[in-house]
N, C-alpha and C positions, 0 to 999 in steps of 0.2 A: 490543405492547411498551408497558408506561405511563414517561413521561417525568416527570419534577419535578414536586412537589407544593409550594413556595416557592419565591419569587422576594422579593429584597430591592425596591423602589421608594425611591430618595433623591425626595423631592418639595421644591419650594421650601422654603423657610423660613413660608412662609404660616402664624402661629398655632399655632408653633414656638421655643423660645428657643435657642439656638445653642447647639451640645453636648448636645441631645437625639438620642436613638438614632433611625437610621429607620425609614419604618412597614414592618413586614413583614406582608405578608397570603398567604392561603391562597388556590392557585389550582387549579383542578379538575385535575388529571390527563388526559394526552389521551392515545387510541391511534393510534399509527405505523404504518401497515403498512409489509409488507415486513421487510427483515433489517436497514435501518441500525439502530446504526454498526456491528455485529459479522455478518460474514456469514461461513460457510464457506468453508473454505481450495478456491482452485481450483487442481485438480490436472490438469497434461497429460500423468503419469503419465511424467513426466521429471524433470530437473534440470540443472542448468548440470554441464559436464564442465570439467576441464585439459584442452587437446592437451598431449600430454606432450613434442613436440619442440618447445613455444615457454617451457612453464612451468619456471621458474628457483626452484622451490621455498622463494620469499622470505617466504610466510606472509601477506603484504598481504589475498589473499582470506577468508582464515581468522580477521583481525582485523577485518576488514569487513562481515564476517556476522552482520546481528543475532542471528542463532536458533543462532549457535554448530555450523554442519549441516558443516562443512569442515575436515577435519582432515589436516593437511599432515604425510608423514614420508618417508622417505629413498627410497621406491618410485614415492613422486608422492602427489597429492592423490584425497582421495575426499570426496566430496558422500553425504552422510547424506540421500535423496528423501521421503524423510518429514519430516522437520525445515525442508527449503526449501521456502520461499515463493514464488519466484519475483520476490524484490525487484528482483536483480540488480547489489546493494550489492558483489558480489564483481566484477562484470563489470567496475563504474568504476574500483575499485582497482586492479586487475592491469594492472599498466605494460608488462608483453609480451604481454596478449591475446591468453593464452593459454586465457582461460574464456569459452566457448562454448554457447551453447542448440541443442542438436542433438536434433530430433522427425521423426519421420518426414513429418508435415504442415508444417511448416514454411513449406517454397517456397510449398507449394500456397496459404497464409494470406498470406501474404507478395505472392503474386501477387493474390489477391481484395482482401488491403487497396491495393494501386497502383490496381485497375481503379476500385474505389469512390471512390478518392478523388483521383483523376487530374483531376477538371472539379469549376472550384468551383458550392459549393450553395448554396442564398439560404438565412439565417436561417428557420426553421418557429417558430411562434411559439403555443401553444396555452394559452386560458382556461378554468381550471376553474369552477364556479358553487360 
């Protein structure tokens, strides 16, 4: 991926009269690896749910959703699995919590991340050349 090819420099007024423009110079182009900043959407091949005996079909979730993936009508809510992200922008809003992430894996991640991070870890610390 190539980044920026100019970069303004404000430098002192050094041999400068005030209200001159700054110097802009041309700067090589450099390659990124890797996928930042856009990387493919990860998918667990879920979505957040309503339980439908807490959700009070207020619409909170459905305003809260950037990707517009939740569409609330008189039978209960439905999550569009393609469209979510996985933000969980609908989780914080819902005031009866009643939106839920339910995977089959779940627990099992949920126990792996306690085991890992149950004892704390010293800073790792590594220099590239």
């Amino acid at each position: 991926m190539m980044l920026a090819s100019l970069f303004v420099h404000f430098l002192p007024l050094q041999g400068r009269a005030i209200g001159t423009p700054p110097v802009v110079r041309e700067v090589p182009s450099v390659d990124v690896p890797g996928k930042f900043p856009h990387r493919d959407k990860i998918s667990l091949g879920t979505s957040l749910e309503s339980a439908k005996d807490l959700c009070v079909l207020c619409g909170k979730c459905a305003e809260a959703c950037p990707q517009e993936a939740i569409t609330v009508a008189e039978e209960g809510t439905a999550t569009d699995a393609g469209k979510c992200i996985l933000c969980c922008a609908c989780m914080r809003a819902c005031t009866t919590g009643a939106r839920r992430l339910s995977h089959p894996k779940l627990p099992q991640l949920m126990q792996m991340l306690a085991n890992l991070c149950k004892d704390r870890k010293e800073p790792e610390f590594f220099f590239a050349r």
